[in-house]
N, C-alpha and C positions, 0 to 999 in steps of 0.2 A: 303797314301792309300796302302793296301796291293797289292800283285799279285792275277791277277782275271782271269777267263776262262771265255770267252765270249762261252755260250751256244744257241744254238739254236733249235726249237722243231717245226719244219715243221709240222703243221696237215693241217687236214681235211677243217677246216673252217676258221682257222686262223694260222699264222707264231707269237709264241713267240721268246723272247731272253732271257735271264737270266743271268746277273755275277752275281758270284758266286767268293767268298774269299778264300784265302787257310787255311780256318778256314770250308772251303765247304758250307760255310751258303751264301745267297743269298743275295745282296745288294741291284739289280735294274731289275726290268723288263719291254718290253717292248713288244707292241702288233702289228699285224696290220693283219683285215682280206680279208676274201679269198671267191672266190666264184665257183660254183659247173655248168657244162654247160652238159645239158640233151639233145641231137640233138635227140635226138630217144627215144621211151620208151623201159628200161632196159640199155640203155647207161650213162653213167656218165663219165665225163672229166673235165679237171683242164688246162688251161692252162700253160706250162714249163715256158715260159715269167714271167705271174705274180705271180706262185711263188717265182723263182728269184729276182724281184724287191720287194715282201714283205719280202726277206731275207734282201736285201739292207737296207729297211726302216727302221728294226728292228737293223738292227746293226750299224744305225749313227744313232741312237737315246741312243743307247747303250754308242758309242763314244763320242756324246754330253756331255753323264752325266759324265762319268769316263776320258774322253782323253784316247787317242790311247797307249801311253805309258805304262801303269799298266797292257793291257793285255795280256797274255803270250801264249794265246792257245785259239784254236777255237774247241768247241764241239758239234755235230749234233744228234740230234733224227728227225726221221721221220716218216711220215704216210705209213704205209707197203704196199707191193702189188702192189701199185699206179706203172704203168709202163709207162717210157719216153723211149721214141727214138729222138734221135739227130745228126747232121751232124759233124763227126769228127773233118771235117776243120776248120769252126768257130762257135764251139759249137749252135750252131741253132738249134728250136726245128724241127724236120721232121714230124710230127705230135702230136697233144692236147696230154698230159697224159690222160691216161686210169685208170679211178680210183680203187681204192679196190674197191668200191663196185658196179663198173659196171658189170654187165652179160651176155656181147655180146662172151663173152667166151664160150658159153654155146652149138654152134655149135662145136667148138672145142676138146670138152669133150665126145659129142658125137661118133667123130670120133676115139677118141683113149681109148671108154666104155673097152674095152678087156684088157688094157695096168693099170687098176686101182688098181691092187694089186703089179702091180713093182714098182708104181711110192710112193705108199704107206711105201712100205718095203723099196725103197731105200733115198728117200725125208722126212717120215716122214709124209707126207699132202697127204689130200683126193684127188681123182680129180676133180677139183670143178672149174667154174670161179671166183676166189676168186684170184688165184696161177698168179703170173704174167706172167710164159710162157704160158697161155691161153691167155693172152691179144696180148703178141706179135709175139704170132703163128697165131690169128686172123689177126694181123695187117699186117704181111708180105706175109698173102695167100690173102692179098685183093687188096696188091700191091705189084704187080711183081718188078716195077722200084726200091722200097726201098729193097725189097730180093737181089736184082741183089747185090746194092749199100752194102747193107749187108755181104755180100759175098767176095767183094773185102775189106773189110776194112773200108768201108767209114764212117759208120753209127754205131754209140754206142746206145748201150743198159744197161739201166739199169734202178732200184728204186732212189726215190727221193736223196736217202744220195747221190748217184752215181751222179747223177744230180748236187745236189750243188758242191758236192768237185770240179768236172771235171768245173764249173764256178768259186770256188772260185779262181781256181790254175792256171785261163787262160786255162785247156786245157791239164796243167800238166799231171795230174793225173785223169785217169779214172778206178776206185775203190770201192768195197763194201766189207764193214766187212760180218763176215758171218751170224747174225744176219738176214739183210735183204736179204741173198743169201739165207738163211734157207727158206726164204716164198716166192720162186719162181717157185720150183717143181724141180729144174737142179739141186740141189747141194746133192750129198752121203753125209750123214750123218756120216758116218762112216770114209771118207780116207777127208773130209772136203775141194772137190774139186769137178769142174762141172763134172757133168758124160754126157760122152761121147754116151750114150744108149739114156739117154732121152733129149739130146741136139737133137739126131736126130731125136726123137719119133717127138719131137714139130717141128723138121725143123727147127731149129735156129743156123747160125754162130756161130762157140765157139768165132771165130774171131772178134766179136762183145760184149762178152760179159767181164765185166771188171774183172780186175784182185781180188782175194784177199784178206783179210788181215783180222787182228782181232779187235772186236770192241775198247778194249785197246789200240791203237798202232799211230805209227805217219803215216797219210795217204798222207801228202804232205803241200806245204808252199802256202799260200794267196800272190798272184800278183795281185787280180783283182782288192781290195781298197788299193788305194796307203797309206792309213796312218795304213794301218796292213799289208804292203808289208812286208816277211819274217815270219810271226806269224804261226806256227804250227798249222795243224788241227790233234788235238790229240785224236779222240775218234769219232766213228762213229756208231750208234747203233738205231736200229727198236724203237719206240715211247713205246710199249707195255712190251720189255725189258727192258728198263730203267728205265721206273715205278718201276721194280721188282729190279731193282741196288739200285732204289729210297729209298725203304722199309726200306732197310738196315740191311733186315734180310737173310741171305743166305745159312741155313741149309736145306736137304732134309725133305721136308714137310709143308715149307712155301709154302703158297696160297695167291696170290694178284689178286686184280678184277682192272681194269681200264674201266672206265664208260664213255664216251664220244658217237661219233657218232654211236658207234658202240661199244661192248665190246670186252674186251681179259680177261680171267680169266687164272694164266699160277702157276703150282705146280711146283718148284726144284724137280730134282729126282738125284741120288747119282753116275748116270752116264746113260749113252743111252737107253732110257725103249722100253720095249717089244712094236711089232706096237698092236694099236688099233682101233678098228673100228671107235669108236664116238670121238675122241681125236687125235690132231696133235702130232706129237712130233718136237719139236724146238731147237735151240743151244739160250739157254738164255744169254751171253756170252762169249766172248772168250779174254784172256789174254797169253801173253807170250807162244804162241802157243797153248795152252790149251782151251779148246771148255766145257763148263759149260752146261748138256741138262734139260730143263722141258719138263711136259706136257702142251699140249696150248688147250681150246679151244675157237674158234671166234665166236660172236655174232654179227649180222652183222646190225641189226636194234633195238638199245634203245633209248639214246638221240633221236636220226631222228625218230622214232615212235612218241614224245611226238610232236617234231614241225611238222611230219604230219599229227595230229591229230590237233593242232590247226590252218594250213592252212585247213583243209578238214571243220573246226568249223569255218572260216574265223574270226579268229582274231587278231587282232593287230599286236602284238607282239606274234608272233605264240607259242615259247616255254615258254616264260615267262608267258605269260596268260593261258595257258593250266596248268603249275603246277599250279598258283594259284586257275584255278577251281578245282582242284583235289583236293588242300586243304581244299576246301571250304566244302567237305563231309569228315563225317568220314570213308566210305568203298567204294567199288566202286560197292554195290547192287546183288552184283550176278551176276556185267558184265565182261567179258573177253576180251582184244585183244590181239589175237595174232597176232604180225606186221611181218607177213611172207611175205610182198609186192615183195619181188626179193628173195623169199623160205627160207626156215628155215638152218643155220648155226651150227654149233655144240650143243649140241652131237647128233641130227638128221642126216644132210647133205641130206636134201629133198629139189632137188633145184624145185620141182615140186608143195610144197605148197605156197599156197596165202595166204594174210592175213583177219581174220576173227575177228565180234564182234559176242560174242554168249552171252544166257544168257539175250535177254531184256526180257521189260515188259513194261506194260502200263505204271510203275511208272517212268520206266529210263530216266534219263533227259543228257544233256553234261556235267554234272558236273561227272557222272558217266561212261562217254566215256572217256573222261579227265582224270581219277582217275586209270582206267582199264589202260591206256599207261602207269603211271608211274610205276603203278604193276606190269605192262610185263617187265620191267626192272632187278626186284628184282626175279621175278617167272625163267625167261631165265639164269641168274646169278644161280640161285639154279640148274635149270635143268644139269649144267655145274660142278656144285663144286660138286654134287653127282656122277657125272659120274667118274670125278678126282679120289675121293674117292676110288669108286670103282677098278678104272685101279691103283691106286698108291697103293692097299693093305694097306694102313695105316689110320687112323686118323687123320682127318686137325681141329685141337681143336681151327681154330680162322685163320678168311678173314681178310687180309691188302685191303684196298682198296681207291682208287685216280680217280681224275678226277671228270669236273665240276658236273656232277647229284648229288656227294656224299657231296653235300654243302646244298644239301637235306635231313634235319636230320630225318624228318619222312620217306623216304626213307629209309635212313640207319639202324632207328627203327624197320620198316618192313622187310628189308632183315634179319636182327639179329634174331627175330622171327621166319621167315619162316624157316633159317639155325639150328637154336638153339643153337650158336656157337656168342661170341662175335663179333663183328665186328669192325677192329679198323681201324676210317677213317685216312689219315695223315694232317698234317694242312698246309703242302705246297702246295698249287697251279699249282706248275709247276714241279711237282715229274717228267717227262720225261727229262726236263731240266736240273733237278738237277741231275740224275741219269746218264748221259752224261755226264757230268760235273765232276761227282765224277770218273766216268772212265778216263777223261781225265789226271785229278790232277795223276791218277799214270803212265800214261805216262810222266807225267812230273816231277815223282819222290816225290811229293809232299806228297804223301804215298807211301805202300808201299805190298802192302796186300787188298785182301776182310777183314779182321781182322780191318784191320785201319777203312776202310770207316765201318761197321760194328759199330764204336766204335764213330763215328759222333755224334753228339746231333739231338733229332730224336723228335719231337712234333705229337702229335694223340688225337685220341677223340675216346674215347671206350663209343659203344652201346652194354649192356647185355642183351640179350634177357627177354620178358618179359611175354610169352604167344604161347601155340602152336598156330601154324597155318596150322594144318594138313588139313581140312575139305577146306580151300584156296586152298591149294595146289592138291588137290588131280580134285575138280575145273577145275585148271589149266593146270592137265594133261589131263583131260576130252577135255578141248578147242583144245588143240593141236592134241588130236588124230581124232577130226573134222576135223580141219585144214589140214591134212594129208591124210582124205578119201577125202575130196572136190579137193585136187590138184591129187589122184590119178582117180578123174574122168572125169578131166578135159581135 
């Protein structure tokens, strides 16, 4: 058997694993999911514990198939934003993680309204509760005893990748590439270190916050399973990034959408782009000191629009019965949703609208409610890659795009259409994985360049567009600028 990178892709709903060959093609993967804990409305948390134990699961399962021996390196993608706090001493969680997509941040945001074009110009990111130091400048003004603890050292902070490394390595290593330091709101973009200005704006310990390093690079050794005691973790990088390592395409001007709970649509640019208003700017990766920037923007409700739309339809299987009513028509009638439920994310940043169905009629049935979520997927995607557009000055002649929704070929149809631009889906399933994974292999020497991975064998399914879809679209901007009076009267 070859040498293998054991990969791992912490999301949102579920912990995959992935080896991966030093041929970078995928051998085995393995799953186990996750669940989402709402204490409050607009709250959402994750327990630290159980995603740790679904890393476990995924990785003797992994071990089962292959043995411990073959594998050379551990590589991590993870769900962004998500912000943990933990007990130094013995890594314990000090409270739930706070998800990306919670908005208890949103007092937060208010207090530092004045402070949104420094945090812009020096991070890159809106000020939004999106940004993880909103979650844990929420968390530490609500407890004095963890600020204190904070203060002296005691208590780590960080995103998920921070999370597992500091479990895999016993403790070793408390670490984030920049990647996931780039979607915290604390890190200069420019000198690719915490700043010292909005570490204080937020009130957070630098002293608390981990060290470092690039997603390419070695971030410390596994003590915690003794039959990968010594194994490198060679590669640490945001879920959303790695899709874009995944692509395999890495000139300025490449555009990838990943579709999951939530999107990331994120353009290469040829070095650190101008700030802009509708548009993050992000470190897409970083190697041998070297910091790679795109455009990002986040969509914060797709996938979860369609399975709130068939809990709200009560049925069964919420997401899987919802696309099949959607397929069951050919249009969705002239209905709209926009799933603004915790406000609209890029290229808006209106954390003030709700979500709205507009557009019924006497005729409109669920099939047509149903139909409207999977189209809000593809219409928010567009609203996104136009704004790209815009800000990047160039032409994007063609979307890569990954993640579960895009197993949806009529989906991929209609986004092809709506954009007028091919669309070309990848046929990997676990592109975060792989994309991790391909970073790792050149810490490990195994390549040796973007040029090498670049040069991978790369499987896709191209949709050509086949029909405008202006008179939709235009619809769709109609919905949203509803969407946008009703939360500004709210």
């Amino acid at each position: 058997m070859s040498d293998l990178i054991l990969a791992i892709d912490q999301g949102t709903t579920n912990t995959k694993a992935l080896l991966v060959g030093n041929d970078g093609q995928p051998v085995f993967r393995a799953s186990a999911p996750l669940t989402l804990l709402t204490p409050q409305p607009g709250m959402v948390e994750q327990d630290p514990e159980a995603l740790w134990q679904s890393v476990l699961t995924v990785i003797r399962e992994c071990i089962a198939h292959s043995g411990a021996v073959g594998i050379k390196g551990i590589a991590i993608s993870n769900q962004r934003e998500t912000a943990v706090t933990w007990y130094r001493a013995d890594a314990s969680p000090a409270a739930n993680a706070i998800s990306w997509q919670c908005r208890r941040g949103e007092a937060i945001c208010r207090q530092l309204a004045t402070q949104t074009d420094l945090i812009r110009e020096r991070t890159g990111l809106p000020l939004d509760p999106l940004v993880s130091a909103t979650k844990w400048s929420w968390l530490l003004q609500q407890n004095p005893a963890l600020r204190a603890r904070a203060e002296r050292g005691e208590l780590c902070l960080g995103n998920v990748d921070s999370w597992l490394v500091y479990k895999l390595t016993g403790g070793a290593a408390h670490v984030t590439d920049h990647t996931n330091a780039s979607r915290t709101a604390l890190l200069d973009l420019e000198t690719l270190q915490w700043d010292r200005d909005l570490l204080d704006l937020f009130a957070i310990p630098q002293v608390a916050m981990p060290q470092l390093a690039c997603s390419s690079s070695l971030l410390g050794e596994v003590s915690a399973i003794p039959e990968l005691a010594g194994v490198p973790i060679v590669s640490a990088i945001g879920d959303s990034h790695a899709a874009m390592v995944g692509h395999g395409s890495y000139t300025p001007g490449t555009i990838k959408a990943t579709y999951g709970t939530g999107s990331s649509l994120m353009t290469l640019t040829p070095g650190l782009p101008a700030p802009t208003q509708s548009l993050a700017r992000t470190i897409a990766w970083s190697h041998n000191g070297t910091a790679h920037f795109a455009l990002e923007g986040n969509i914060t409700m797709t996938g979860s629009a369609v399975q709130w739309v068939g809990e709200f339809l009560n049925l069964g299987d919420p997401t899987r019965d919802a696309v099949a009513l959607a397929e069951s028509v050919s249009d969705a009638a002239g209905v709209y949703f926009v799933p603004a439920m915790v406000g609209l994310g890029a290229p808006y940043w209106d954390s003030a609208a709700r979500g709205t169905l507009t557009g019924l009629s006497h005729t409109s049935r669920r099939e047509h409610m149903a139909r409207a979520a999977v189209d809000a997927i593809a219409y928010q995607v567009a609203d996104v890659f136009h704004a790209m557009r815009d800000a990047a000055g160039v032409d994007l002649p063609a979307l890569h795009t990954d993640g579960g929704a895009t197993r949806n070929s009529a989906l991929m149809q209609f986004q092809a259409d709506l954009l007028h631009v091919p669309v070309h889906r990848s046929s990997c399933e676990d592109l975060s994985a792989l994309g991790a994974a391909w970073l790792g292999g050149l810490t490990l020497g195994w390549w040796h360049s973007m040029a090498d991975l670049a040069s991978l064998p790369q499987e896709s399914t191209t949709f050509l567009p086949t029909t405008q879809r202006t008179s939709h679209y235009e619809g769709w901007k109609l919905a949203v600028r509803q969407t946008r009076l009703k939360g500004d009267l709210a």
